[in-house]
SEVO-114564 format. One line per 3 residues: number of its first residue (from 1); their letters; for each residue x, y, z of C-alpha. Coordinates in Angstrom, 2 decimals. Layout:
N
NUM	A	X:Y:Z; ...
REM end
This chain:
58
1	XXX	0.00:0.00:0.00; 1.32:3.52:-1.04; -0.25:6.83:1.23
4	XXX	-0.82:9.95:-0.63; -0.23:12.20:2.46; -2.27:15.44:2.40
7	XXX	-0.75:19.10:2.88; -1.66:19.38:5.95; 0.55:16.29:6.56
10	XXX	4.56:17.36:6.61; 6.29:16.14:3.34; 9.18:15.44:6.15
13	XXX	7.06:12.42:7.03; 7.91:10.71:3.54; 11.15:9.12:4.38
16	XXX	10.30:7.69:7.59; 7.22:5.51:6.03; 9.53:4.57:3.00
19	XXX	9.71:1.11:4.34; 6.57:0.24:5.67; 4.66:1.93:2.73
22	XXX	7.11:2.17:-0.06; 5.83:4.91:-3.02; 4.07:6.94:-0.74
25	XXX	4.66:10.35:-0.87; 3.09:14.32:-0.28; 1.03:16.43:-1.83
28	XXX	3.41:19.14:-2.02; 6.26:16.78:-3.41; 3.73:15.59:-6.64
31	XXX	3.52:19.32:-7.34; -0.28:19.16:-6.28; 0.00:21.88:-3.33
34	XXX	-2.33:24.05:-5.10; -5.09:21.56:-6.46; -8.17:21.14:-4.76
37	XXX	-9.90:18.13:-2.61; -11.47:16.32:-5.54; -8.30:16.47:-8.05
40	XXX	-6.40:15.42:-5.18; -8.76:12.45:-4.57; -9.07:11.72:-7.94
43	XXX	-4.95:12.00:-8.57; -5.09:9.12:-5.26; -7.53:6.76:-6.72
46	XXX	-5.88:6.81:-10.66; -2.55:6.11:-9.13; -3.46:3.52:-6.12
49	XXX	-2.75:5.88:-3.71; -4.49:5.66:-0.43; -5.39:9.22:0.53
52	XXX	-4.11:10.02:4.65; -5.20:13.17:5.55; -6.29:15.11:9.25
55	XXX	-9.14:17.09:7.59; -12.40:16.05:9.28; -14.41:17.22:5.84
58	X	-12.77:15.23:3.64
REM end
């Protein structure tokens, strides 16, 4: 399983969860720090990412 980690999720994170959840990576890092919820969802699911994020509205 990969995580997509959210922006509101440090992209310092990343290399700590490298080996229990290798190809996960941030927001930010994908160059998607501007795009909104649904493109962001929608980038997760085309690209078998699962989506981690601290927003309660998501």
């Amino acid at each position: 399983m990969k995580l997509l980690l959210d922006e509101n999720l440090s992209r310092r994170i990343v290399p700590f969860i490298q080996d229990s959840y290798p190809g996960s990576t941030q927001v930010a890092l994908i160059c998607m720090e501007q795009a909104d919820d649904k493109t962001i969802r929608q980038y997760a699911i085309d690209n078998g990412y699962v989506m981690t994020t601290k927003d309660a509205d998501y």
